[in-house]
C-alpha positions in Angstrom: 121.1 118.3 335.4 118.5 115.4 335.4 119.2 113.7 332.1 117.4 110.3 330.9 117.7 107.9 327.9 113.8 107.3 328.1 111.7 109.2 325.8 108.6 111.0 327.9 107.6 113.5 325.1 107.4 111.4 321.4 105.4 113.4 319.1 104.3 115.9 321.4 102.7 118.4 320.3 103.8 117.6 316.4 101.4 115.0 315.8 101.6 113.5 312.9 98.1 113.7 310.8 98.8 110.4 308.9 96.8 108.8 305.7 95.6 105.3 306.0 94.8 103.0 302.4 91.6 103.9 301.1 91.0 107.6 303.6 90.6 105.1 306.6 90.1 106.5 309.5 91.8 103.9 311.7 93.6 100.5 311.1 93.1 98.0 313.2 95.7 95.1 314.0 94.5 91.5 315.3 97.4 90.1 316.6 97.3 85.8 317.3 99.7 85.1 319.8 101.0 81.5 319.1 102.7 80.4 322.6 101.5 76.9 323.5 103.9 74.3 324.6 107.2 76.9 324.4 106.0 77.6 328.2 107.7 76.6 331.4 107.9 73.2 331.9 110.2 70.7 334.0 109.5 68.4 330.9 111.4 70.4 328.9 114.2 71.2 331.5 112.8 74.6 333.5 113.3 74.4 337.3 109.7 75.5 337.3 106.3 75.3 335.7 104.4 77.7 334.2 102.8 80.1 336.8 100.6 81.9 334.5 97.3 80.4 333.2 93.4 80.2 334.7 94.2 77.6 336.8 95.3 77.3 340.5 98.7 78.4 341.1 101.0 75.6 341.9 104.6 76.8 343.8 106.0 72.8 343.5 108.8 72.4 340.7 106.5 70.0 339.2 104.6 69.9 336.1 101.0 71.2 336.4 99.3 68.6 334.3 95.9 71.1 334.6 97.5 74.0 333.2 98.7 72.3 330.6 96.0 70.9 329.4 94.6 74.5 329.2 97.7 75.5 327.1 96.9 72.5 325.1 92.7 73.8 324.7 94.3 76.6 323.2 96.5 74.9 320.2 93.8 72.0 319.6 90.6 73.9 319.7 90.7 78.0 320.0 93.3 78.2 317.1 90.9 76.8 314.5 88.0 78.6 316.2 90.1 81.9 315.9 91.2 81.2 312.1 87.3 80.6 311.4 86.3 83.9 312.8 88.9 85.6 310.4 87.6 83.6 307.7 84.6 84.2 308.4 84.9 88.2 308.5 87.6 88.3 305.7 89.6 89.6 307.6 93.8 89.1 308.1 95.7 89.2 311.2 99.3 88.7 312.2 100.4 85.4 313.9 102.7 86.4 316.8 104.2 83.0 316.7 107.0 81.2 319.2 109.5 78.8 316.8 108.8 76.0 319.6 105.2 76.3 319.7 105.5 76.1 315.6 108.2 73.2 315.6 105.4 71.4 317.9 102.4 72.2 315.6 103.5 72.2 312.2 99.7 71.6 310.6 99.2 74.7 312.7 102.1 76.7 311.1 101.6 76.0 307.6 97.5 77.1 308.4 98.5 80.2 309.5 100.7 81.7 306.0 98.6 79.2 304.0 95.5 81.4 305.1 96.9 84.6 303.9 97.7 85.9 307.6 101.3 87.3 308.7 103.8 85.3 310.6 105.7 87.7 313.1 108.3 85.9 315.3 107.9 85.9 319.3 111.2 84.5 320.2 111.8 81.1 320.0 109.7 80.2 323.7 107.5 82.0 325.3 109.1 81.3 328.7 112.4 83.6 329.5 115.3 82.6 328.4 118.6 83.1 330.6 120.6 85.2 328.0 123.4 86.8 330.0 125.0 88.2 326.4 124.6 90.1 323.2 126.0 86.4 321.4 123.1 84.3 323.0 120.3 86.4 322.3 121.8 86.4 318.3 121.3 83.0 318.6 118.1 82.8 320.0 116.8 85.3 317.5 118.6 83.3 314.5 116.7 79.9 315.9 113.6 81.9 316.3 114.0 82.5 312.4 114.9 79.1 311.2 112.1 77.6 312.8 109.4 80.2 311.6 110.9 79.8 308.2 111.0 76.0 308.5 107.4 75.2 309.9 105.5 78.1 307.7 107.5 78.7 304.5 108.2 82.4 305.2 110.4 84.3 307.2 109.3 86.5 310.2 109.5 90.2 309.0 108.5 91.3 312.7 109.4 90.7 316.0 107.9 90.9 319.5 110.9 89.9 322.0 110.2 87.3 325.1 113.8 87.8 326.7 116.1 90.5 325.5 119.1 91.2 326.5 119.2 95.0 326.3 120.3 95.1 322.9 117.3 93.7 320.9 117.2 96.0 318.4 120.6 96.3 317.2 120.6 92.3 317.2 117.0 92.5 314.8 119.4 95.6 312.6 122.3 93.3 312.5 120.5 90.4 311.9 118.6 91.8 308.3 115.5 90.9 307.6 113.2 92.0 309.7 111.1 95.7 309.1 109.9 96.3 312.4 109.6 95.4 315.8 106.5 95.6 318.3 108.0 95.9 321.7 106.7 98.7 322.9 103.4 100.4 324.3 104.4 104.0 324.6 102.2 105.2 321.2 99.0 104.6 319.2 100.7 105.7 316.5 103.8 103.7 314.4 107.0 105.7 315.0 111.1 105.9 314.6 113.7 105.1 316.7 117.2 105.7 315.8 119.8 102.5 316.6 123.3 103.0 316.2 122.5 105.6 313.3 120.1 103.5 311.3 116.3 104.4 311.6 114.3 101.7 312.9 110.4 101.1 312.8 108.4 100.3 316.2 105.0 99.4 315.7 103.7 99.3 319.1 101.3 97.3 320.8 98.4 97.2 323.4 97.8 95.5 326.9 94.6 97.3 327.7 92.7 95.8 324.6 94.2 92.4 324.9 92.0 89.0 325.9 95.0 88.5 328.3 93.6 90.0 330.6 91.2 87.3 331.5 94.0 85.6 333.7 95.3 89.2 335.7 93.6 90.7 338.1 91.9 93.1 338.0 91.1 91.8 334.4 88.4 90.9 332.6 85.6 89.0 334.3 82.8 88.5 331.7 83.6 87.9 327.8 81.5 91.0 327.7 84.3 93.2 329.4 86.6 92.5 326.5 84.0 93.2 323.8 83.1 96.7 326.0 86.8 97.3 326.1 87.5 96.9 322.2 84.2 98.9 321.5 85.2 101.8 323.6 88.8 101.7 322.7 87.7 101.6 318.7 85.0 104.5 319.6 87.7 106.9 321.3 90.3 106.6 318.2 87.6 106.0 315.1 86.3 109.6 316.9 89.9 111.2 317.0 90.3 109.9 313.4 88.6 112.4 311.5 91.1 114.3 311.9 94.1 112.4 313.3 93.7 108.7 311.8 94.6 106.4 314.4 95.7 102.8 315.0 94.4 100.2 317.2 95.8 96.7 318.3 93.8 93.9 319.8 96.0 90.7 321.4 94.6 87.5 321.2 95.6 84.8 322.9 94.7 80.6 321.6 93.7 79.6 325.1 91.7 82.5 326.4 90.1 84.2 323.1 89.8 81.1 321.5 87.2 80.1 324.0 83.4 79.6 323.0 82.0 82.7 325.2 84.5 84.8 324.6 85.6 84.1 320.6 81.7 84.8 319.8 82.3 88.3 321.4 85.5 88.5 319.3 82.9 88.0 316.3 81.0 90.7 317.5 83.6 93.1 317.8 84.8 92.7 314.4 81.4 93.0 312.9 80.8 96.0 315.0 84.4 97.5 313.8 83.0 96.8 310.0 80.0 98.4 310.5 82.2 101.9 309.8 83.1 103.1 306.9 87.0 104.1 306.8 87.7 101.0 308.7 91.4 99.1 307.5 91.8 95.6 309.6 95.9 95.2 308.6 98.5 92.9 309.2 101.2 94.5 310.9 103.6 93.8 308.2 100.6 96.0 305.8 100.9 99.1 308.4 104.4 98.6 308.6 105.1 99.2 304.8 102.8 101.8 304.9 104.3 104.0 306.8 107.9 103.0 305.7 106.5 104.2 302.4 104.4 107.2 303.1 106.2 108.5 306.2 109.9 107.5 306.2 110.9 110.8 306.4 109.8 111.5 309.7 112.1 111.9 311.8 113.3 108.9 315.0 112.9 110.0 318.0 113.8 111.4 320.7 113.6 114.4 318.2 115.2 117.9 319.2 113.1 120.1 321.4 112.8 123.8 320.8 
């Protein structure tokens, strides 16, 4: 008999017809990613440097001065650009934050809790990690912790792993702490998974409608491809929530959101979204309590099948 550990089925045919704050139809979640300078980089010891960015690839073990700098746009200029559109829309997102991009940007760190937004930890570097055992990756999610906590005055309640070793989750259960993790993009809806007996809360995340896409192909060519993206994505599950409330989760990125053309379409997006009624913009932390407190009963999957 075929038998799997993956979960093909989730809520199947059991949907759950959820409750949002307020009657909202949907909640949407702006996630920040905060990655720059916890990249690959022979200045930092890696054999190699980073391969992913908008500029040329460069096969040499040397440092790629030009991509850098890109990395660099993104910390110096589209992070305040970013926090401005927030502002602007009074709106609150969650800063998916590496501790060595924090440790390297502390006027950065404290902006992001001092602003009211949630800091979620994304491992301590963005680059992977060579964590052959269950005792390295508690380490590196322990000096993940320290540095969130040290550079932004509150600990990470989330996590969205960058190397795991197979056992993330017991490591983030073990560890205390934490209320969710986000490494997953199998739902649109928050669910349960069960971890050595203990139930644990994934809220998942999105590649589709994520500005990432700007540097894969085939991605997004014009800024106006992300905003049609978002919009159509919102339409679909602001439609389906009359009746199921949904969530959706947008991934922003410093150096490719944070970008004049494309951070003005951002804007748009989120004055579009507000347009609505029954629209909740939430931290991920806020959705995460929410359903801990409203829906903790349901139950982890895989679930029995008739």
């Amino acid at each position: 008999m075929l038998t799997s550990e993956r979960d093909l089925i989730g809520y199947g045919d059991e949907y759950p017809r959820i409750k949002w704050p307020g009657g909202a139809r949907i909640a949407i979640s702006l996630v920040i990613n905060f990655e720059e300078g916890s990249e690959l980089n022979p200045l930092l010891g890696d054999p190699v440097a980073e391969p992913t960015g908008e500029a040329f690839p460069d096969s040499r073990g040397e440092r790629r001065l030009i991509n850098e700098s890109l990395y660099e746009y993104g910390s110096r200029v589209g992070f305040w650009r970013l926090l401005e559109i927030l502002d602007k829309n009074d709106v609150k997102a969650t800063g998916s934050a590496c501790g060595m991009a924090l440790e390297l940007n502390p006027e950065s760190a404290r902006e992001i809790t001092a602003r009211g937004h949630e800091i979620a930890s994304h491992g301590y570097r963005w680059a992977p990690a060579s964590i052959d055992t269950m005792e390295e990756e508690r380490e590196y999610i322990r000096k993940s912790v320290e540095a969130t906590l040290k550079t932004t005055g509150e600990r990470p309640l989330g996590y969205h792993a960058t190397t795991s070793s197979g056992h993330t989750r017991e490591l983030l259960v073990e560890e205390g702490g934490f209320v969710y993790d986000t490494d997953s993009y199998a739902d649109d809806l928050p669910y349960f998974v069960n971890v050595h007996g203990k139930k644990w809360l994934v809220v998942p995340y999105d590649v589709t409608t994520n500005d990432m896409l700007f540097s894969h192909l085939p991605g997004y060519a014009q800024p106006e491809d992300f905003y049609f993206q978002l919009k159509e994505a919102f339409d679909c599950l602001y439609e389906e929530g009359a009746t199921h409330p949904q969530m959706m989760s947008v991934g922003l990125h410093l150096r490719f959101a944070g970008r004049p053309g494309r951070a003005r379409y951002l804007d748009e997006f989120i004055r579009y979204a507000n347009g609505f009624p029954g629209v909740w913009f939430a931290r991920r932390i806020d959705i995460a309590r929410w359903w801990l407190e409203e829906y903790g009963d349901l139950p982890a999957l895989p679930k029995p099948r008739r």
